[in-house]
N, C-alpha and C positions, 0 to 999 in steps of 0.2 A: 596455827589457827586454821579455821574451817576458809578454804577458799572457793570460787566459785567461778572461771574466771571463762565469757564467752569470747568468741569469734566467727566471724564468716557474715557478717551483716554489711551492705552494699543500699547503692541505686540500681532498681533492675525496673526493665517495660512493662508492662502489663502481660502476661502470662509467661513469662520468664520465671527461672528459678533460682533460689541460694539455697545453701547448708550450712545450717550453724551449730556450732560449737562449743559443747561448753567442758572444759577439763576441771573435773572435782577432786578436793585433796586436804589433809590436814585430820583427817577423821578415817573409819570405817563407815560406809555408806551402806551396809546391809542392814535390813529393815525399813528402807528408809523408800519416798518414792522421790526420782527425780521428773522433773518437767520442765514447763516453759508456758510464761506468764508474758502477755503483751499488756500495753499501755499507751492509748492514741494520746495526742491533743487533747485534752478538755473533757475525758473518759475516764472512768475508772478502768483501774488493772486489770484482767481480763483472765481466766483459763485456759491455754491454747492445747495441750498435750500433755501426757506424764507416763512415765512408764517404771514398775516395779525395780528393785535391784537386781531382784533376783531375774526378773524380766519377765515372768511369769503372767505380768498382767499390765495392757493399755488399753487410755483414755485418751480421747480427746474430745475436743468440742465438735458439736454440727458444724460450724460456720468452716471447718476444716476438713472435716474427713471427705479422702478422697483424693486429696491435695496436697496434704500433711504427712508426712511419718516420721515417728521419733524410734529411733532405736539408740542402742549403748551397748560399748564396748569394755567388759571390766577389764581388760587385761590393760588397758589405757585409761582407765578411770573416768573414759569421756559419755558423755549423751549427745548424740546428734540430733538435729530436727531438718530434713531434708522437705524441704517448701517449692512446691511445682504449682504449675499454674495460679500464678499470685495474681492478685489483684490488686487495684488503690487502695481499697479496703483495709488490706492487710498494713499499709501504713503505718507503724510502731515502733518503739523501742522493745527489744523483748529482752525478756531477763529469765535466765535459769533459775534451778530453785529446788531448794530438799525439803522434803515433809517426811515424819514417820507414815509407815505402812497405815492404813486403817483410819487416819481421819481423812476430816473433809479437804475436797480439792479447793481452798478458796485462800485470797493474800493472807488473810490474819492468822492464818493457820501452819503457813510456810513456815521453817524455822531459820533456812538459810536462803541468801538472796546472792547474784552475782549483779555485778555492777550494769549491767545491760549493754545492747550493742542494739545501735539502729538499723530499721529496715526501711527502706523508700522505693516504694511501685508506681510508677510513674506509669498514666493513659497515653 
């Protein structure tokens, strides 16, 4: 079956960094986009990043760029999301996430979900 499974999620200070991880498996992932979807406290689920299989094309949100990069390695089947100058804000559980090519970046659209790993930015 389609797995999704992240890691690299911590407590860091306020403009400290993590790299998270997500190893995908169980399927062929081409045509597909992977990314990474946050969710605070008492928020709905969020867009953070995404990036093609083919790699050919990223997204990410405002409230990230600049701060955020997602890249992916096929030969390890993984997506990274390397997160520099973090803030409280970023405060979240974040979850990986496969969508086909071509639709919208948004949760009800995802088709596969990874279990999430927490992030906690402490002032």
């Amino acid at each position: 079956q389609v797995q999704l499974v992240e890691s690299g999620g911590g407590l860091v200070q306020a403009g400290g960094s993590l790299r998270l991880s997500c190893a995908a498996s169980g399927r062929t992932f081409s045509g597909y986009v992977m990314g990474w979807f946050r969710q605070a406290p008492g928020k709905e689920r969020e867009f953070v990043a995404a990036i093609s299989w083919s790699g050919g094309s990223i997204y990410s949100a405002d409230s990230v760029k600049g701060r955020f990069t997602i890249s992916k390695n096929n030969a390890k089947n993984t997506v990274v999301l390397q997160m520099n100058s973090l803030k409280p804000e970023d405060t979240a559980v974040y979850y990986c996430s496969a969508a086909p090519e071509g639709g919208r970046l948004v949760p009800n659209e995802i088709v596969y979900w990874g279990q999430g790993t927490q992030v906690t930015v402490s002032s």
